[in-house]
Structures are given as structure tokens and as C-alpha cells.
N, C-alpha and C positions, 0 to 999 in steps of 0.2 A: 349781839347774839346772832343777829340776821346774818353778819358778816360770816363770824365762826363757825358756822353753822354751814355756810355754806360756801367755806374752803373744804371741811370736812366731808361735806358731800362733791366736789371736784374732787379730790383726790380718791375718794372710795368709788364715783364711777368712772373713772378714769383708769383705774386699774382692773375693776372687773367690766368693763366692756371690751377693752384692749389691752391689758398687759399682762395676762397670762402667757402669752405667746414668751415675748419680753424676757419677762421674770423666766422662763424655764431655759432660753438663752444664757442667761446670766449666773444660774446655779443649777444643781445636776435635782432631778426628780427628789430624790430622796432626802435635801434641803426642801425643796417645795413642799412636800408631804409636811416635815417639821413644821412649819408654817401653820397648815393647817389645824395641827395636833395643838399647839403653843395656841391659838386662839382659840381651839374647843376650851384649851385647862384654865388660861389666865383672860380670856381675848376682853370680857366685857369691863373687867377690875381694868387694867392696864390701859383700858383705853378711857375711861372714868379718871384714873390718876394722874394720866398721861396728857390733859388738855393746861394746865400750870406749865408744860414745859416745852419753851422753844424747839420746833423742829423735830421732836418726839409727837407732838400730834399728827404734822402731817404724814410721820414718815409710818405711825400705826394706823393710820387711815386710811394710804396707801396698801398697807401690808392687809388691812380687814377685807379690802375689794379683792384681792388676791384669793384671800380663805375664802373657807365656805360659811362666812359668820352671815347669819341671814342682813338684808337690811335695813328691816327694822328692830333689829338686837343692835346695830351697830348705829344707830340713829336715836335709840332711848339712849346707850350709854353715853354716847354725845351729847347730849341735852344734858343729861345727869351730871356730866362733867363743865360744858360751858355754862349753864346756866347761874349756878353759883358763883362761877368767877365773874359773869357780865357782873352781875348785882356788888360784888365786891369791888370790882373797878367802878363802877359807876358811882357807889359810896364813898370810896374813896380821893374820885375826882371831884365831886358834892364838896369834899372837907378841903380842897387844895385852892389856895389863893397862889398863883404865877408867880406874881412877885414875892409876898409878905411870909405864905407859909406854902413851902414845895413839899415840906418832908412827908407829907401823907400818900402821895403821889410817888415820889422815889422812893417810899418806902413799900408800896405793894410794888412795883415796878421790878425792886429786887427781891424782896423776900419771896413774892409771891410762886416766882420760878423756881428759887432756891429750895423751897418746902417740897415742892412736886417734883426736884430733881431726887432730893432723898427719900420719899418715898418711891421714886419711881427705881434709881438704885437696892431700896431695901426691897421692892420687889423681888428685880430682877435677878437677885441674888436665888431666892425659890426654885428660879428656871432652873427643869432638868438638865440633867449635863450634856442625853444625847441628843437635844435642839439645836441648832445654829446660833450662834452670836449674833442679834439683831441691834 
């Protein structure tokens, strides 16, 4: 959890001490405004959903420092979101013998990404149309 926790907090101060500049380099204003807008509407859901899937955390943790999402809104929905999965991984390594029985293990391993990618798809579907593709 310590760990999780605290990738999510690098990448959210990592971009709101220094990559605003960055970020408005890389997309015009009125992308960056989107941003903001898309974490007032979905920011705390999608970043709650968004901790199950590879790459999608860090990369809305990144985006949360960007916005204006206060945080500590973006530090409870992190909790909210990692904490249930330490305890599920942890349960699930609890049941996993290396040798005799792996499947408990390789079975949160994959499923557990895969569920949080389709929820995070059947979100992302909601997204307005005139936001930017994140």
C-alpha cells in the first residue's frame, strides 16, 4: 500500500510542481482546460477505477497534478482505490503455494487488470465528446 501510494503521490507532485509548463508545451490551452473540466466531471470515479490497471494509474495521477483536483480529493480516491486491491493481493498471495498451487496468484494477476480495464473502458465511453482522447 506504502508502495502504491506513494508512486501516486510522485507522479501527482511531479506534475503539479513542474509540468504545467510541459504539458501546455505539448497541447494547445484549450486541451489543457479539457483536462481540467474531465476531472471536475469523472476525476475522483476514474481515478478510484483506474488503480487495477497498468499504466492508467500513473498516467491519471499524472493528469490529477495537472488539474485542479485538490490533494487531498486525489489522495482519498487513491486510498479508495489501492486499498482494496493491497488486501486482495495480499489474500491472494496468503492462498499461493510457488510450487503446488500458482493459480490463486496468476489468477488476480490477470483477472484483476482485466476487470479494471473494462470498467475503466465502460467508463471512458461516458466521456464527452468535446474532451480530448486521454
Amino acid at each position: 500500500f506504502m508502495g502504491t501510494m506513494g508512486a501516486a503521490a510522485a507522479g501527482f507532485y511531479a506534475c503539479r510542481l513542474g509540468g504545467q509548463r510541459m504539458f501546455l508545451r505539448l497541447v494547445d490551452e484549450k486541451d489543457a482546460a479539457g483536462v481540467d473540466v474531465w476531472f471536475r466531471e469523472y476525476g475522483v470515479v476514474a481515478i478510484i477505477l483506474s488503480r487495477p490497471v497498468p499504466m492508467m494509474t500513473e498516467v491519471l495521477s499524472c493528469l490529477a497534478g495537472l488539474s485542479g483536483i485538490r490533494a487531498r480529493v486525489f489522495f482519498l480516491a487513491s486510498t479508495l482505490g489501492h486499498l482494496p486491491l493491497c488486501f486482495l493481493y495480499s489474500y491472494l498471495g496468503s492462498r499461493t503455494d510457488s510450487l503446488k498451487n500458482p493459480w490463486p496468484a496468476i489468477a488476480g494477476i490477470l483477472l484483476i487488470p482485466a476487470v479494471g480495464w473494462l470498467l475503466v473502458r465502460r467508463f471512458k465511453n461516458a466521456t464527452p465528446d468535446h474532451l480530448p482522447d486521454c
